[in-house]
Backbone bond lengths (Angstrom), bond angles and torsions (degrees), N, CA, C in turn:
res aa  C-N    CA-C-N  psi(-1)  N-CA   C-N-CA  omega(-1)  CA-C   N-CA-C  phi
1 X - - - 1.458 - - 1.521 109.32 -
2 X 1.325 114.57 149.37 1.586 120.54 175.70 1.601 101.16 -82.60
3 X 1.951 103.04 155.82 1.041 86.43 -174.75 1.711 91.42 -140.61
4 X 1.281 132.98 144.07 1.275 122.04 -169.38 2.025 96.53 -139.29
5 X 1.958 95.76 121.72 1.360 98.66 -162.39 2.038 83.37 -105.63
6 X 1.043 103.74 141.49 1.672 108.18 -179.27 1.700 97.08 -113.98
7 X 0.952 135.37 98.92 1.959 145.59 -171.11 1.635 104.09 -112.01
8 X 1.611 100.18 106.43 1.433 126.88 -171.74 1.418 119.07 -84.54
9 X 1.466 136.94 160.36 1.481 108.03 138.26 1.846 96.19 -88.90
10 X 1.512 82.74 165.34 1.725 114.18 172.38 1.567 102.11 -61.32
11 X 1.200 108.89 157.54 1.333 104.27 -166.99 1.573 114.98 -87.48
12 X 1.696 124.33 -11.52 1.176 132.42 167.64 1.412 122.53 -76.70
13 X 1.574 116.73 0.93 1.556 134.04 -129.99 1.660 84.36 -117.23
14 X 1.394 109.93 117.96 1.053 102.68 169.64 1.670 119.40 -81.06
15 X 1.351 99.94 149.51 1.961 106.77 -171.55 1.571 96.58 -125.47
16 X 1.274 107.70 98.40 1.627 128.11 179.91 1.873 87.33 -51.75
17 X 1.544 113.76 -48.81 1.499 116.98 -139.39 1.684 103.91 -78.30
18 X 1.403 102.54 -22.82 1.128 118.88 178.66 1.531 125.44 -69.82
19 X 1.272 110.34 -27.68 1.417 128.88 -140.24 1.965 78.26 -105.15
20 X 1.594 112.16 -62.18 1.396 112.80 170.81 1.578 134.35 -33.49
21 X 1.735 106.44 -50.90 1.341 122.74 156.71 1.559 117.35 -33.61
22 X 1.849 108.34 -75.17 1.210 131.02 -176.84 1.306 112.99 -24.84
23 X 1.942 100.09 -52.92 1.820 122.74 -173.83 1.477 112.01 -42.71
24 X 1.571 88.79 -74.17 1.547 108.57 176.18 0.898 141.38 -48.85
25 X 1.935 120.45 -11.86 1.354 118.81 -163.45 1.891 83.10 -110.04
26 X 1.276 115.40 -27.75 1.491 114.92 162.30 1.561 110.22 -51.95
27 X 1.309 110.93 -57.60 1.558 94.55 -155.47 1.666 104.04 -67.63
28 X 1.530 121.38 -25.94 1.387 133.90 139.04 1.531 129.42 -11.35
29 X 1.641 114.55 -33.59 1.467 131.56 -159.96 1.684 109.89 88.90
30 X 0.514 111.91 -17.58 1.455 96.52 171.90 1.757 123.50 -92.00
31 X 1.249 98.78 67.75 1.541 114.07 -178.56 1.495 111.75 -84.11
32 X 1.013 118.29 -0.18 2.075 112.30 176.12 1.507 96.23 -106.27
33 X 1.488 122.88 53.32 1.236 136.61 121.83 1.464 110.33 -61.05
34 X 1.246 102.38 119.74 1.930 106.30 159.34 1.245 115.24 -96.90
35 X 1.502 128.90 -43.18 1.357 140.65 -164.50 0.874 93.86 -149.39
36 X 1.974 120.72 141.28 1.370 141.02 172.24 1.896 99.65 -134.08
37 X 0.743 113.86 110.84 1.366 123.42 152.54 1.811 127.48 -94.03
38 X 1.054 117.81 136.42 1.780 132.81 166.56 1.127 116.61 -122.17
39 X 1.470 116.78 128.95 0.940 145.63 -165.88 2.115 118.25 -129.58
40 X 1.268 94.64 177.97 1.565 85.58 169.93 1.887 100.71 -158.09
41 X 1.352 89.62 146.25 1.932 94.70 -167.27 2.015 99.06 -121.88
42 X 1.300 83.23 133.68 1.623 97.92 -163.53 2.438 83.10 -106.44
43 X 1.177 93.73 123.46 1.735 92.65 151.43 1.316 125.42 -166.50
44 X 1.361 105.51 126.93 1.519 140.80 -179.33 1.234 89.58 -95.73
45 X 2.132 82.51 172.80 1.639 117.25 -170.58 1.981 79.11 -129.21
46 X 1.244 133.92 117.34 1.475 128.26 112.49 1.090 173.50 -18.63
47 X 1.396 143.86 2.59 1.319 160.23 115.28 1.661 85.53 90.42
48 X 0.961 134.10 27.26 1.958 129.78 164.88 1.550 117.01 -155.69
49 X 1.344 88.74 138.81 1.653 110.23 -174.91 1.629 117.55 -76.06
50 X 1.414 116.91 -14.96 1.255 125.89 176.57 1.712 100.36 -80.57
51 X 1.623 111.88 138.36 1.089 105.26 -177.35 1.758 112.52 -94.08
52 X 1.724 85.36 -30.63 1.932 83.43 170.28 1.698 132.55 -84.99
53 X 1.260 83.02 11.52 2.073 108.32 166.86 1.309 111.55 -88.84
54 X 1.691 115.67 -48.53 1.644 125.57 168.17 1.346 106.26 -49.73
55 X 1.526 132.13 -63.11 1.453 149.73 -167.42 1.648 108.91 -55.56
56 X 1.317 111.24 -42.56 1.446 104.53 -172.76 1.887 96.09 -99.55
57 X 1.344 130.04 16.66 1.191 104.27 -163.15 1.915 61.96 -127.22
58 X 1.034 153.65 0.77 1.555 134.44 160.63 1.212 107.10 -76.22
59 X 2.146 106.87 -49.36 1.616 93.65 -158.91 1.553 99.06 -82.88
60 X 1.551 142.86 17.91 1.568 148.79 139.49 1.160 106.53 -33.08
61 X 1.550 102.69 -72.54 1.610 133.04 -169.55 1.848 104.03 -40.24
62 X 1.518 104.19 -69.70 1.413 132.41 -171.91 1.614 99.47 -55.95
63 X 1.421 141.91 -44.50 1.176 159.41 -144.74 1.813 97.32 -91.84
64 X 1.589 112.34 -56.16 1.339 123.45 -152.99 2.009 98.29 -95.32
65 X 1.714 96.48 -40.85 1.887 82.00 -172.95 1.890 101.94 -135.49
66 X 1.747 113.20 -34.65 1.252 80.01 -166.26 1.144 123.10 -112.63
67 X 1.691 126.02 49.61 1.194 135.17 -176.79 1.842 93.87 -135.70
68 X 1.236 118.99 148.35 1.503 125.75 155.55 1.554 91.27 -102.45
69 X 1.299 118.68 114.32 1.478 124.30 173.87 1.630 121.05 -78.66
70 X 1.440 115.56 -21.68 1.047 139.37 172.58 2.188 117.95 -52.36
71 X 1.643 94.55 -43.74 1.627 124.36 156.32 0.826 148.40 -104.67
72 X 1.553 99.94 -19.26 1.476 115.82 -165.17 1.763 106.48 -114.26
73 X 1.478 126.05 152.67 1.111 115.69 151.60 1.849 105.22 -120.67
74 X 1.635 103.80 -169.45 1.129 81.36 179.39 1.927 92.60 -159.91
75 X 1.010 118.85 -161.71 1.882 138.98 179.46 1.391 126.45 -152.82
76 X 0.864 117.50 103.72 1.357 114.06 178.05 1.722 121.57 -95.60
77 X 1.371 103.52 123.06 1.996 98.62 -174.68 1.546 87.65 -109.87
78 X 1.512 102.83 136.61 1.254 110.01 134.36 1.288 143.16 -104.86
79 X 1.256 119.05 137.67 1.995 126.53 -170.98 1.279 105.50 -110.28
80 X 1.468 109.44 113.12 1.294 110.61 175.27 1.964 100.99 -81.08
81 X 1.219 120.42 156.61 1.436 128.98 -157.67 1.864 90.80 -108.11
82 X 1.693 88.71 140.97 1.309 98.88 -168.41 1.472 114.40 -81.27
């Protein structure tokens, strides 16, 4: 199964990288930005047909290395393959 992890900052969390983007695409002309958020998207393929084996073996994944939960939040989709 495909697996698509979407890794946020928290919404109190300041995002230096975000805030830079936001700048630049203003000084660019495009200043009716209100909110810019950055993020980062993790996606794998799974080797199992169970979907609640895929689900608990991402949010493992997400839990143990590729989320800082402390800043980060995150989503996990699963795609079953056509």
């Amino acid at each position: 199964m495909n697996v698509i992890i979407n890794i946020f900052p928290k919404k109190d969390v300041l995002n230096p990288e975000a805030e830079a983007v936001k700048k630049s695409l203003s000084n660019l002309g495009f200043d009716n930005i209100e909110k810019l958020s950055l993020g980062k998207q993790i996606t794998m393929k799974i080797n199992e047909k169970n979907k609640k084996i895929v689900q608990k073996l991402a949010y493992d994944m997400c839990e143990k290395l590729l989320v800082n939960s402390v800043i980060e939040d995150y989503k996990i989709t699963i795609l079953r393959e056509n």
